[in-house]
Backbone bond lengths (Angstrom), bond angles and torsions (degrees), N, CA, C in turn:
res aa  C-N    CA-C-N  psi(-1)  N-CA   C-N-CA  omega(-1)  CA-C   N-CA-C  phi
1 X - - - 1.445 - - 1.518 108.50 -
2 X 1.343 111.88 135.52 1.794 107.76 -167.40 1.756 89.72 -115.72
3 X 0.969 99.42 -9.66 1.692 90.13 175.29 1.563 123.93 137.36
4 X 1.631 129.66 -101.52 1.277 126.17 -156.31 1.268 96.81 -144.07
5 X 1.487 147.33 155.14 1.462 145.81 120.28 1.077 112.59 -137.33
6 X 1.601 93.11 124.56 1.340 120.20 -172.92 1.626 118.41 -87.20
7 X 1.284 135.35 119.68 1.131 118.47 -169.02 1.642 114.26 -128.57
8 X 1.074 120.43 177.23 1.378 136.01 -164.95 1.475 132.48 -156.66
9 X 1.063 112.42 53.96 1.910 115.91 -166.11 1.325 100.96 -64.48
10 X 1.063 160.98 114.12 1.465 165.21 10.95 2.298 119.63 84.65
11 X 1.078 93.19 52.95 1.491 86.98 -160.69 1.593 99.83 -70.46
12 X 1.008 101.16 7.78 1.973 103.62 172.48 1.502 95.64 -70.52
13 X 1.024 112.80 -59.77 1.699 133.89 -160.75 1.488 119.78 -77.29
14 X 1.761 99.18 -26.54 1.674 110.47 -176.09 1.666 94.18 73.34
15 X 1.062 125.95 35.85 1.914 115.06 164.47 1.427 127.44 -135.66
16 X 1.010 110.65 142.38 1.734 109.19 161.44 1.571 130.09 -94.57
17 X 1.458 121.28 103.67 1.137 102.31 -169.15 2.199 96.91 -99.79
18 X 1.340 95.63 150.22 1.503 116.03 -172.09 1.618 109.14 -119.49
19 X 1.467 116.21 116.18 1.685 119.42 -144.06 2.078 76.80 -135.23
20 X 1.579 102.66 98.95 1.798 102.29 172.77 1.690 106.45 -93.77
21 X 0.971 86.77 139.71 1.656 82.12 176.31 2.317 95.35 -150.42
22 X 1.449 85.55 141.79 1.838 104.97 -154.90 1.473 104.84 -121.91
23 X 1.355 135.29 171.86 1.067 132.30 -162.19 1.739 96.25 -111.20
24 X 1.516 104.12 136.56 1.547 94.83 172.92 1.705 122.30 -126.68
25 X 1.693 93.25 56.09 1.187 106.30 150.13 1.287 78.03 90.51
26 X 1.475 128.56 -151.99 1.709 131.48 -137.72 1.971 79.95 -108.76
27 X 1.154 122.11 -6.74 1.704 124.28 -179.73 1.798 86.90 -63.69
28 X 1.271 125.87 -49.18 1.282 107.75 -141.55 1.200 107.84 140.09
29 X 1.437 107.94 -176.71 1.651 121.65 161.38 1.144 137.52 -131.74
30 X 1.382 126.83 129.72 1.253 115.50 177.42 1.529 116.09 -148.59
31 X 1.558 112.44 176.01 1.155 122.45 178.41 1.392 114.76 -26.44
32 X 1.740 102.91 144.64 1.663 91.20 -178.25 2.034 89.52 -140.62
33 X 1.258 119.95 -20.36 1.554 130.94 -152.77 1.507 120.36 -150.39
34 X 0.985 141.58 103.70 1.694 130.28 161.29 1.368 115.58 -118.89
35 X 1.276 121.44 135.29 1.555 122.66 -172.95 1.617 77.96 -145.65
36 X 2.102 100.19 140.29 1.560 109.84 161.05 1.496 92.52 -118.43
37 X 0.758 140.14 155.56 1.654 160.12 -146.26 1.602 110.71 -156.07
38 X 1.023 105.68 134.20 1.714 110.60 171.53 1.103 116.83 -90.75
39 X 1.296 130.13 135.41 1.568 126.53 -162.63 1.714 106.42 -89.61
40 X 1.652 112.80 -0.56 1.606 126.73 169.47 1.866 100.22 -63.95
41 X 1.522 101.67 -39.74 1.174 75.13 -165.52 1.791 145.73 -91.35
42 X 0.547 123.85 178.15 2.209 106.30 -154.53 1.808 89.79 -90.59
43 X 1.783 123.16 -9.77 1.580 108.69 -176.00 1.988 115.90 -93.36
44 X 1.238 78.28 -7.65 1.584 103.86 -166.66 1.742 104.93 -57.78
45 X 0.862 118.93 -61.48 1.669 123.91 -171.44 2.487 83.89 -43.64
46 X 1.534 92.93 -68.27 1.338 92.67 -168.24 1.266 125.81 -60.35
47 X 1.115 134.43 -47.15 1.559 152.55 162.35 2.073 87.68 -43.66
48 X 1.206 133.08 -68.52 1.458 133.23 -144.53 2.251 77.17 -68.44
49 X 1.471 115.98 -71.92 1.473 111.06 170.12 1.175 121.97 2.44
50 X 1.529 118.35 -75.40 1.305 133.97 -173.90 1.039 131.70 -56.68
51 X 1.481 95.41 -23.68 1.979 95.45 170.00 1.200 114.63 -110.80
52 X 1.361 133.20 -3.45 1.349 136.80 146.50 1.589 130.20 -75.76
53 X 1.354 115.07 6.88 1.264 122.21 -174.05 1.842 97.58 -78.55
54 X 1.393 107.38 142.62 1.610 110.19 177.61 1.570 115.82 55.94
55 X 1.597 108.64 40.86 0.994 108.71 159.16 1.411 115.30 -163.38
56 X 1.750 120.06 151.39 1.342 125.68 -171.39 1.419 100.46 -54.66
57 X 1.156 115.73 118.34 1.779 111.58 163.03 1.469 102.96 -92.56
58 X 1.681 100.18 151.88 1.700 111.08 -173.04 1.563 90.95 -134.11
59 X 1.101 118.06 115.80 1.467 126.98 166.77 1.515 115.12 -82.63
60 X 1.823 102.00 143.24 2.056 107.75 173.90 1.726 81.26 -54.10
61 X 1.780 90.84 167.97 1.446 99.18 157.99 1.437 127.25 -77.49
62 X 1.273 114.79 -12.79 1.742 148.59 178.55 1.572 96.78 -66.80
63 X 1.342 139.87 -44.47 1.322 133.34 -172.59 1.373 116.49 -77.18
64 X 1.418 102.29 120.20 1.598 105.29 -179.97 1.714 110.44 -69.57
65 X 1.209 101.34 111.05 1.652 112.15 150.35 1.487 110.86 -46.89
66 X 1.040 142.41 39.16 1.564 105.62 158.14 1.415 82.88 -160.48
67 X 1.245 149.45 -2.33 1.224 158.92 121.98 1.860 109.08 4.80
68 X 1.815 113.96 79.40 1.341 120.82 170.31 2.216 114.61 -5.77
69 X 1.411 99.19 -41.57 1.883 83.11 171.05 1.130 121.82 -70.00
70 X 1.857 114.04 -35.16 1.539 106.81 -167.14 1.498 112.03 -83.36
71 X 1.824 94.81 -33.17 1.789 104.32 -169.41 1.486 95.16 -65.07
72 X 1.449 139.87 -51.30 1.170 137.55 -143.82 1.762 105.60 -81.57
73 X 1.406 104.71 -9.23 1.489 114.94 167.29 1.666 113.37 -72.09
74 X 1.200 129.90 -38.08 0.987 144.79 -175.02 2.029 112.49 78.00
75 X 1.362 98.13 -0.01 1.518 113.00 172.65 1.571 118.90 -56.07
76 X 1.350 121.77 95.13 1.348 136.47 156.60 1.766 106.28 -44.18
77 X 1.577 107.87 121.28 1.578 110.40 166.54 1.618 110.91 -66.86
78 X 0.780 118.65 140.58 1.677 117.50 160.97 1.160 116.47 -80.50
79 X 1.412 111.69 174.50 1.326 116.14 -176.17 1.384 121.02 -105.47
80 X 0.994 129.07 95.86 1.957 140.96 -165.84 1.742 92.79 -49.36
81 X 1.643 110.43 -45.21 1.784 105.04 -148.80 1.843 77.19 -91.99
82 X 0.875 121.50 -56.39 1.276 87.31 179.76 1.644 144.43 -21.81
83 X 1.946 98.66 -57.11 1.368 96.58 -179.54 1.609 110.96 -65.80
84 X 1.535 114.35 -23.77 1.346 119.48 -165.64 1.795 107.24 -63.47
85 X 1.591 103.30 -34.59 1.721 113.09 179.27 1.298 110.77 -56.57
86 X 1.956 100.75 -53.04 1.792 104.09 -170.12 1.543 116.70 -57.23
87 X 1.832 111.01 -38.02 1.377 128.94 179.83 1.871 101.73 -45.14
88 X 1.269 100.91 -65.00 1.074 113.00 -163.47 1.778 116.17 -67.56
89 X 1.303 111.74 -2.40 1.454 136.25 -175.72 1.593 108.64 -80.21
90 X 2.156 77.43 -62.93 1.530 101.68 170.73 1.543 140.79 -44.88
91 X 1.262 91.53 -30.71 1.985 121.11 -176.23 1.439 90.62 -84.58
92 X 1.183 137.10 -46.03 2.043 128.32 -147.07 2.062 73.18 -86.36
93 X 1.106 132.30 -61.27 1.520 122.52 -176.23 1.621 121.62 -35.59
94 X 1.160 98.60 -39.94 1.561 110.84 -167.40 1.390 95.31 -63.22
95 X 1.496 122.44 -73.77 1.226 154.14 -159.73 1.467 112.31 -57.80
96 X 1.905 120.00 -47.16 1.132 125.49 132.31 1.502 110.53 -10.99
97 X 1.451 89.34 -103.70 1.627 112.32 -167.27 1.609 114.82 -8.35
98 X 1.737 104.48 -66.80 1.237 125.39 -172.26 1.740 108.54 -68.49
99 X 1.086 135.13 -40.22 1.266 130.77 174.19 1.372 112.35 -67.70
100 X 1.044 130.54 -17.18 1.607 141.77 154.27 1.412 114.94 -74.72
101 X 1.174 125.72 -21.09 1.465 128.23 -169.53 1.664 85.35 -105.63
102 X 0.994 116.83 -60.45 1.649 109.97 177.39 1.275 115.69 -50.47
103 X 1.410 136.52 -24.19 1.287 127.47 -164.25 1.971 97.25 -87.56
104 X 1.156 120.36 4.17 1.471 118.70 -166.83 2.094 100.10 -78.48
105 X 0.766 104.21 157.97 1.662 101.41 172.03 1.518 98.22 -65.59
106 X 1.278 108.47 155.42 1.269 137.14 -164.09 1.600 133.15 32.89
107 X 1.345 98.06 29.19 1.421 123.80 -179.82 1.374 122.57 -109.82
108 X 1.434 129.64 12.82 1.208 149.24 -139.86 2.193 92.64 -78.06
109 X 1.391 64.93 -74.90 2.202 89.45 -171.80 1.362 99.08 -61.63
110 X 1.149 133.04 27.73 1.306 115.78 163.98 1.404 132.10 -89.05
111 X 1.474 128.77 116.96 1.792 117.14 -136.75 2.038 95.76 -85.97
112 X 1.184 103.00 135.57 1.110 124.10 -163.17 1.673 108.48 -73.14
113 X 1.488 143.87 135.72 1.412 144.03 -151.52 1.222 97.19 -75.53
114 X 1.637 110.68 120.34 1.501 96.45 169.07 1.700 118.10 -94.94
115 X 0.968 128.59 123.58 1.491 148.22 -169.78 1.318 115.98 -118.95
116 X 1.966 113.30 125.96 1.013 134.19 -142.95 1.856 90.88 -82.85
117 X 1.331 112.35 147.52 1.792 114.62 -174.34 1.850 86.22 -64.13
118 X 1.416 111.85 152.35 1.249 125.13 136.90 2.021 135.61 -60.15
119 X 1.370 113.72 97.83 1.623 97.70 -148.64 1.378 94.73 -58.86
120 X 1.473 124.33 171.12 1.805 155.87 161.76 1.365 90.10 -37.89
121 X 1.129 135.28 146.65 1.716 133.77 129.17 1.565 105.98 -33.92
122 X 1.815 96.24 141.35 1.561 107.06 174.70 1.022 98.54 -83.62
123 X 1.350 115.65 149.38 1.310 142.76 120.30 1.573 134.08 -9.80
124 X 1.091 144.13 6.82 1.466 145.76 -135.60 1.692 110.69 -52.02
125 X 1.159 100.91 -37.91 1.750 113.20 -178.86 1.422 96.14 -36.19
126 X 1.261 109.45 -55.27 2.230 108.62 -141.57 2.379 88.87 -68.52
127 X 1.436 93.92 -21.88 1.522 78.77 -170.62 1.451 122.95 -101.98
128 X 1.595 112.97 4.34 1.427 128.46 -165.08 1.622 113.79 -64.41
129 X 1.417 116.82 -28.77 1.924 147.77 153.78 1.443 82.55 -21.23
130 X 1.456 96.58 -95.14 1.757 126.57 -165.85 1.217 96.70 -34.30
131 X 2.203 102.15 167.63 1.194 133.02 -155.61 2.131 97.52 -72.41
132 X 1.132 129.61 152.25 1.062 127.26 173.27 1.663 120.86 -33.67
133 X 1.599 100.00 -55.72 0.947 123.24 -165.57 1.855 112.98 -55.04
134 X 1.677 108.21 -48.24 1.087 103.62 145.52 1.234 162.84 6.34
135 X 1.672 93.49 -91.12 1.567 98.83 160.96 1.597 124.64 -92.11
136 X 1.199 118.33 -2.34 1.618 130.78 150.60 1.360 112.60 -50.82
137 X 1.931 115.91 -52.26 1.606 94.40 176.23 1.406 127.18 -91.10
138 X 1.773 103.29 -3.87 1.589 106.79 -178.36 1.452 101.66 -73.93
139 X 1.762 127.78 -23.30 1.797 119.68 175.79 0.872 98.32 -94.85
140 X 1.732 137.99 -4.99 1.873 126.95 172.75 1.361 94.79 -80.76
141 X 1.632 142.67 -44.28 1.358 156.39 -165.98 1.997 89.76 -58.52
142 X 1.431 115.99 -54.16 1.448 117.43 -154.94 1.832 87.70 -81.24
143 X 1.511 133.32 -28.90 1.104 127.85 -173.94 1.733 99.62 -66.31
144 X 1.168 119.54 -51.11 1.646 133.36 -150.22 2.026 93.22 -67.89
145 X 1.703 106.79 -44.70 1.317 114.04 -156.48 1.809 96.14 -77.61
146 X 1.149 117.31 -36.01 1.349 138.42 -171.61 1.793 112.65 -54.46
147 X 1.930 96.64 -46.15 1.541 108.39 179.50 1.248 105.40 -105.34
148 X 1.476 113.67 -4.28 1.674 92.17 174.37 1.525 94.11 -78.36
149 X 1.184 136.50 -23.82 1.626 127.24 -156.69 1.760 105.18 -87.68
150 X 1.876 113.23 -24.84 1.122 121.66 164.50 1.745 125.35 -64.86
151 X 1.048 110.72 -29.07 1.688 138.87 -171.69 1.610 98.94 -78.81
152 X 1.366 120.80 -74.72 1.133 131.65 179.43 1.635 116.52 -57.67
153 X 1.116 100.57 -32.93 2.016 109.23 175.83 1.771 100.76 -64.56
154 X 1.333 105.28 -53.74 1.615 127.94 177.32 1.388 103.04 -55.64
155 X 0.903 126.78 -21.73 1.710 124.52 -174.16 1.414 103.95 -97.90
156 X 0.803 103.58 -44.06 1.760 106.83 173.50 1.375 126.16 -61.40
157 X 1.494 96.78 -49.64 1.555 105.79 173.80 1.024 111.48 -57.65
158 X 1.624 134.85 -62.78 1.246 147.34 132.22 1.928 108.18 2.60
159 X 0.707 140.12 -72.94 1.504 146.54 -134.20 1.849 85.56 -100.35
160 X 1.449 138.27 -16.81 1.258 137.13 -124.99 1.998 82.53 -147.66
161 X 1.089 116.34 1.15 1.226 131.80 168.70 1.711 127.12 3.78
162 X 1.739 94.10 -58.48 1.078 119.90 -151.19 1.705 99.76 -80.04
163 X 1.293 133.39 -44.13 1.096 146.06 152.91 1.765 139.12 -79.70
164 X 0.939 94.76 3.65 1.360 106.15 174.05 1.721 122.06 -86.30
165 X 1.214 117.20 156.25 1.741 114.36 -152.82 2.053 81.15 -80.71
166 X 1.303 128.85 150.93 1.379 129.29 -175.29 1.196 114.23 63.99
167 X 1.543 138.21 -25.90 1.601 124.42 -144.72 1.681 109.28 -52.46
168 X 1.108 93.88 168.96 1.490 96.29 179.20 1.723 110.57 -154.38
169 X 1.662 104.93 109.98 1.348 101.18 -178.87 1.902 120.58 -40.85
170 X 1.259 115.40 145.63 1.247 116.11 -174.86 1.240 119.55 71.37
171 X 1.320 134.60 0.97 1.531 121.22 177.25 1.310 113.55 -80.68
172 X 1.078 103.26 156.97 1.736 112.18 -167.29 2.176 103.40 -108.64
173 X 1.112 94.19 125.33 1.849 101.68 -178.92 1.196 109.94 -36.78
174 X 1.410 138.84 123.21 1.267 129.14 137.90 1.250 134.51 -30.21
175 X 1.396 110.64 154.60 1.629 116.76 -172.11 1.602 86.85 -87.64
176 X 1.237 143.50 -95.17 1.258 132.83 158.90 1.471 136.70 -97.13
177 X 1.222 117.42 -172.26 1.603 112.41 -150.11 1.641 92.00 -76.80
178 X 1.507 122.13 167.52 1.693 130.90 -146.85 1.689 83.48 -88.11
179 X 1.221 122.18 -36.61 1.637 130.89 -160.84 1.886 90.20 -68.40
180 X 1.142 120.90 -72.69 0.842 150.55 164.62 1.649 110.37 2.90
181 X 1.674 95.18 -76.31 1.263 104.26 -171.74 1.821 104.44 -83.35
182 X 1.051 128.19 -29.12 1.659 116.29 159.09 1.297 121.79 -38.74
183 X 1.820 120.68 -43.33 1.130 115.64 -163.36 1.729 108.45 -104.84
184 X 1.247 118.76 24.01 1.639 105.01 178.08 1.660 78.42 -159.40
185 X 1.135 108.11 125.85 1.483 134.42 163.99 1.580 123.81 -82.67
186 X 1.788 104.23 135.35 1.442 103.81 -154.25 1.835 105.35 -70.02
């Protein structure tokens, strides 16, 4: 899994804009790629393919699903509020965990995980006016803020091993949550 593409077909405009965003290691994630593409042109379906291959695509709400580029991809959107629920599931466990592990005698000063908020669901309406590109990076911006807070929760939990409900010395963080990745195909 290489990560996210966020997309935006625009039939006002005739374009596809393609918003990648990648994991950067226990930092987080962020932008790595943006290409807008004209839907005139005959490389576009393949060229737009190639950089969405092995990764959750998240569609504006503005892009028609059944639209010959997206349907003929056979690419399932994922679900953004989903991961944002599990994240946010994920964080009340951690935080749990550790305030229980802190409450033990001589565990007092132990500095508590700080974990990035999960943002609100966007808005998409207020930006649908604006240039494609736009609202492609304001839902690539909510994708990037969404998994950095999943990544970093995962690192903790991960890193916090010893007390955590399952932990398991040596396991390495997930890219996203196990529920997660069953139900939206890369």
């Amino acid at each position: 899994m290489l990560g996210f593409a966020t997309l935006d077909l625009s039939t006002r405009d005739n374009t596809l804009t393609v918003w990648l965003t990648s994991a950067l290691g226990t930092a987080g994630a962020g932008h790595t790629n943006a290409v807008t593409f004209d839907l005139d042109d005959a490389t576009t379906s393949r060229r737009a393919l190639a950089m969405i291959c092995d990764r959750y695509v998240i569609l504006t709400d503005r892009t028609p699903r059944e639209h010959p580029l997206i349907s003929g991809w056979g690419a399932e959107p994922s679900d953004l509020t989903m991961l944002a629920k599990q994240t946010t599931a994920a964080q009340a466990t951690v935080l749990t965990a550790f305030s229980e592990y802190r409450a033990r005698p001589g565990k007092s000063g132990l500095i508590e995980p700080n974990l990035p908020p999960v943002p609100a669901p966007l808005d998409q309406t207020a930006l649908e006016a604006g240039a494609p590109q736009q609202l492609t990076l304001a839902l690539a911006n909510q994708v990037t803020r969404t998994w950095t807070a999943w990544l970093t929760t995962e690192d903790e939990r991960v890193k916090r091993w010893t007390y955590m409900p399952d932990g398991r010395e040596g396991e390495k963080p997930a890219l996203v949550p196990a529920e997660f990745a069953e139900h939206n195909s890369l």
